[in-house]
PAPA-990046 format. One record per residue (C-alpha): residue in one letter; x, y, z; chain; residue number from 1. Coordinates in steps of 0.1 Angstrom, whole numbers, plus 5000, padded with zeros to 4 digits. Last residue first. Layout:
<mifis>
 rest   c1   c2   c3 kette  nr
    A    X    Y    Z     A NUM
...
</mifis>
This chain:
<mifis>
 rest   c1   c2   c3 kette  nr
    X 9087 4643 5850     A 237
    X 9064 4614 5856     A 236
    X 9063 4610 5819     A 235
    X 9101 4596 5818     A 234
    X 9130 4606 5836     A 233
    X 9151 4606 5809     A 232
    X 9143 4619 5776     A 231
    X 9111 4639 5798     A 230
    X 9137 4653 5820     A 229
    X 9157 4669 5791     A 228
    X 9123 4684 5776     A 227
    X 9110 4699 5805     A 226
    X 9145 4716 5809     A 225
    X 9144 4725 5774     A 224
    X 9109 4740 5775     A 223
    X 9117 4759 5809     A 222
    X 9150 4775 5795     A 221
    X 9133 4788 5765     A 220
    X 9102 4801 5785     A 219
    X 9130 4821 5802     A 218
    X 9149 4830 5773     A 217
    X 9114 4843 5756     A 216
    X 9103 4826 5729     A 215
    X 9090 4838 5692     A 214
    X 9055 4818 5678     A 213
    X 9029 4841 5690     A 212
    X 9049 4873 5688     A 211
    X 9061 4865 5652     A 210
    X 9025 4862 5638     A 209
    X 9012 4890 5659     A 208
    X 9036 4911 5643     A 207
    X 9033 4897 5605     A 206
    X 8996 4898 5612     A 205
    X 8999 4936 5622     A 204
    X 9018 4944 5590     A 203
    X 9003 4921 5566     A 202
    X 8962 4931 5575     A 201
    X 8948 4910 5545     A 200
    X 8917 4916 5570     A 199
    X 8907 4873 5562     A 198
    X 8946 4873 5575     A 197
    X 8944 4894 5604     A 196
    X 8906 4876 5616     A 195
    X 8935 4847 5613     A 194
    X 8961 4858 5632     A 193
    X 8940 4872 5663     A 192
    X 8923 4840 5661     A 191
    X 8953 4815 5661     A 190
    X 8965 4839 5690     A 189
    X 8929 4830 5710     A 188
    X 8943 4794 5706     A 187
    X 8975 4796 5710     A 186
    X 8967 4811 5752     A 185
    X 8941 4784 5760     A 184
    X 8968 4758 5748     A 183
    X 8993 4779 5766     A 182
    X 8971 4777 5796     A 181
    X 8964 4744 5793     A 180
    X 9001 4732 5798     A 179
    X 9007 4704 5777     A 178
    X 9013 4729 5745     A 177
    X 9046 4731 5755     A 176
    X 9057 4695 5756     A 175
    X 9041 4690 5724     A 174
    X 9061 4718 5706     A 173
    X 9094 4709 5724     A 172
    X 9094 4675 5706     A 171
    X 9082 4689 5669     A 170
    X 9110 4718 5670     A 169
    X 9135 4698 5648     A 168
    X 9104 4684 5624     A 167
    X 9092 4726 5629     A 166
    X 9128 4737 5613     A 165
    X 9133 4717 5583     A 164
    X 9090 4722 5575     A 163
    X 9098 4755 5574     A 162
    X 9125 4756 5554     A 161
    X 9110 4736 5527     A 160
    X 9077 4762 5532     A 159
    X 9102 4790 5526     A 158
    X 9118 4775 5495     A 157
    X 9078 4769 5484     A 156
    X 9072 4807 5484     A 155
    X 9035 4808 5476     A 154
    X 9029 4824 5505     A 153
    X 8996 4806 5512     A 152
    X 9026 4776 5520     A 151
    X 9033 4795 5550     A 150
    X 8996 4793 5566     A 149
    X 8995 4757 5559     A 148
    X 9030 4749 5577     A 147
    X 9012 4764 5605     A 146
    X 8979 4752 5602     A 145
    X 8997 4717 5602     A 144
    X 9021 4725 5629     A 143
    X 8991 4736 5647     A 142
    X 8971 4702 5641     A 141
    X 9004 4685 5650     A 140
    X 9008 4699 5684     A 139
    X 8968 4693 5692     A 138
    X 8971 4661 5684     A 137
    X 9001 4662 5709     A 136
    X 8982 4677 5738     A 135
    X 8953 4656 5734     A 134
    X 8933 4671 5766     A 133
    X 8899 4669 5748     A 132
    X 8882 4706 5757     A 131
    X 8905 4717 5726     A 130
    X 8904 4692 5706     A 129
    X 8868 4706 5701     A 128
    X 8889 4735 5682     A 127
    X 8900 4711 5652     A 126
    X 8882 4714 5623     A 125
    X 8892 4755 5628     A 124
    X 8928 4745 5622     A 123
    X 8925 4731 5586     A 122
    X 8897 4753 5580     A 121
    X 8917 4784 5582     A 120
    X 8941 4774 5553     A 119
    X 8904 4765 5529     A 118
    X 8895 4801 5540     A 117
    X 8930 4814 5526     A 116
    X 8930 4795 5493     A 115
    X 8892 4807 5485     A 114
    X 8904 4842 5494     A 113
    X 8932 4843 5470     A 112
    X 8968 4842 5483     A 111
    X 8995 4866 5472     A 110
    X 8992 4896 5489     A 109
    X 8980 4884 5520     A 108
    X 9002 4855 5521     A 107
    X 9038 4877 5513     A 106
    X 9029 4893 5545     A 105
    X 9023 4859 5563     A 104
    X 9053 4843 5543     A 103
    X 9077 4868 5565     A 102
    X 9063 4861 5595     A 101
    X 9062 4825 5595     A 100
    X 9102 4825 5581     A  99
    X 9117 4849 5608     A  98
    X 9091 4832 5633     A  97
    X 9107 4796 5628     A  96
    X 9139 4809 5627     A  95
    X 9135 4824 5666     A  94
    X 9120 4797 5677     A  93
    X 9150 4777 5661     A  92
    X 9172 4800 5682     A  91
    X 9153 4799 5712     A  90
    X 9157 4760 5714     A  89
    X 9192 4762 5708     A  88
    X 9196 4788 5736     A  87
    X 9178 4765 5757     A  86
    X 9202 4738 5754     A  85
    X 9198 4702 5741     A  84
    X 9220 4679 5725     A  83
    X 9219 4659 5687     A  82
    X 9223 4627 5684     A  81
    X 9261 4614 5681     A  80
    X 9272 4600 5646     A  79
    X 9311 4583 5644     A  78
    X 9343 4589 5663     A  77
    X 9369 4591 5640     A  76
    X 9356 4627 5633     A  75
    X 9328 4632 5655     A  74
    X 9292 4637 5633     A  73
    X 9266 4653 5643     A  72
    X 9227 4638 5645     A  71
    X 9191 4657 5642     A  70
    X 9203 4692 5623     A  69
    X 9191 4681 5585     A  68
    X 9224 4679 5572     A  67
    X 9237 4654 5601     A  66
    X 9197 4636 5592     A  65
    X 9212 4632 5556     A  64
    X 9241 4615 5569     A  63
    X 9226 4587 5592     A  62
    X 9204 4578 5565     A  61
    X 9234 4572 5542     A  60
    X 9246 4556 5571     A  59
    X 9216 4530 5579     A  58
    X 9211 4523 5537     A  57
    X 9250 4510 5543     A  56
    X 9251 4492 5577     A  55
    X 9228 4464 5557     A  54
    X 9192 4460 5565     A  53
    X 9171 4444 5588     A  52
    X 9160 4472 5609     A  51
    X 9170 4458 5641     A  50
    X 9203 4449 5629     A  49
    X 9208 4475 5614     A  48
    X 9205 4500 5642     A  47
    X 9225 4478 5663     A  46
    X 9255 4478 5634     A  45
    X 9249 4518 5634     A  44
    X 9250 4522 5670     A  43
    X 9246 4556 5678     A  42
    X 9264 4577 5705     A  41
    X 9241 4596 5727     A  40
    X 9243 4631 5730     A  39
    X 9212 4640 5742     A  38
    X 9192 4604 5742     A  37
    X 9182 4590 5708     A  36
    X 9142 4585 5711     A  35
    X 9143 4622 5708     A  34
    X 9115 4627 5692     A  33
    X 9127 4639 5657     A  32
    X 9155 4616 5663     A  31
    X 9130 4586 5664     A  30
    X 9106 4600 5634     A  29
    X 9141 4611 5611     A  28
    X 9154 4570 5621     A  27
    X 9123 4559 5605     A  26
    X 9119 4579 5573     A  25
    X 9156 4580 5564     A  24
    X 9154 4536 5568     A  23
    X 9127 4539 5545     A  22
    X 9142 4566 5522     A  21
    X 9174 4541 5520     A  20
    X 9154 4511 5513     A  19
    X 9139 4527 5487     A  18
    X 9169 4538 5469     A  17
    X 9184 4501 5475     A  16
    X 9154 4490 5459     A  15
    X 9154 4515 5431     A  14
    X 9191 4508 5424     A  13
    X 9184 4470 5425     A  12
    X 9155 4477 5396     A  11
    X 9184 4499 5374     A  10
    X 9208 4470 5376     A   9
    X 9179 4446 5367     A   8
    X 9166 4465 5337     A   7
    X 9204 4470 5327     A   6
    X 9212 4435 5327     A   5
    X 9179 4423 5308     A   4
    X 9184 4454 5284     A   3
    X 9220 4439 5278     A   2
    X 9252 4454 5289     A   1
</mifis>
């Protein structure tokens, strides 16, 4: 093979490449919000179609969202988006404060005080959203100060994780914070945990850490149900 050949070879690889991460990109932002119904079959022909691509860059996509939790695969069948039940909700609740809980401790010993105040500035720019009913600014501001809070660890296997479970968790996150009292309620909890973390207080951060994020079953079963009649009733749910 000739430099020439090889330089082209290699420069279709990094297109294809591309246009796999692309594709990964865009179908992760429509599972991650549910734009596939519960248990939906998908189309991968109609899906490349309207991405303008081939079936291949659409499966390869289609497989590393089955490892990431957003699709599953029916043997002979093909990919199906991923259901809804309040015990899976719980559970990634559940991960999600296993992880946040144990990189808080592992924060205060680790992180410097320049590194925690710049953490805490990330959410504090954002209290007037508070009086400005954005429910879902205020969702991603808190996944941000969350995923901000875990990274003070200095654990980055915990901060991959992390950001694994809250793109799964991104959905129910919104829906919950559209009630004002659990806007009112995360915000005096974001407080508690950070006066806790300027204390270097691992223990009682850890706990308040893990009761702010971890679901009840009954809160569980609301947030799914809200969720399910969101996909298909709409915002007049």
């Amino acid at each position: 093979m000739t430099k020439q050949e090889f330089m082209e070879t290699e420069g279709r690889r990094g297109r294809a490449a591309d246009s796999v991460e692309r594709i990964y990109a865009t179908l992760k932002e429509l599972a991650a919000e549910y734009a596939f119904r519960p248990g939906e079959k998908i189309n991968e022909a109609e899906l490349a179609s309207r991405l303008s691509v081939s079936r291949t860059p659409v499966r390869a996509a289609l497989n590393r969202l089955e490892r990431d939790g957003f699709v599953v695969t029916v043997p002979n069948k093909g990919f199906y988006a991923r259901e809804i039940s309040p015990d899976g909700v719980r559970e990634l609740y559940e991960l999600r404060a296993a992880i946040e809980r144990a990189a808080f401790a592992l924060a205060c010993r680790r992180a410097g005080d320049g590194e925690i105040e710049a953490t805490i500035a990330t959410w504090e720019r954002h209290n007037d959203l508070a009086g400005e009913g954005s429910w879902t600014r205020i969702a991603l501001a808190d996944e941000a100060f969350h995923m901000a809070l875990t990274r003070l660890s200095g654990n980055g296997q915990m901060a991959l994780a992390l950001e694994s479970v809250s793109s799964r968790l991104r959905f129910f996150r919104r829906i919950a914070l559209e009630v004002l009292t659990q806007r009112a309620q995360s915000y005096q909890e974001h407080a508690a945990i950070i006066d806790a973390l300027r204390r270097r207080d691992a223990a009682g951060g850890a706990e308040l850490v893990e009761r702010h994020i971890t679901l009840s079953s009954e809160h569980a079963v609301e947030v799914a149900t809200r969720g399910l009649a969101r996909i298909f009733f709409g915002d007049a749910a």
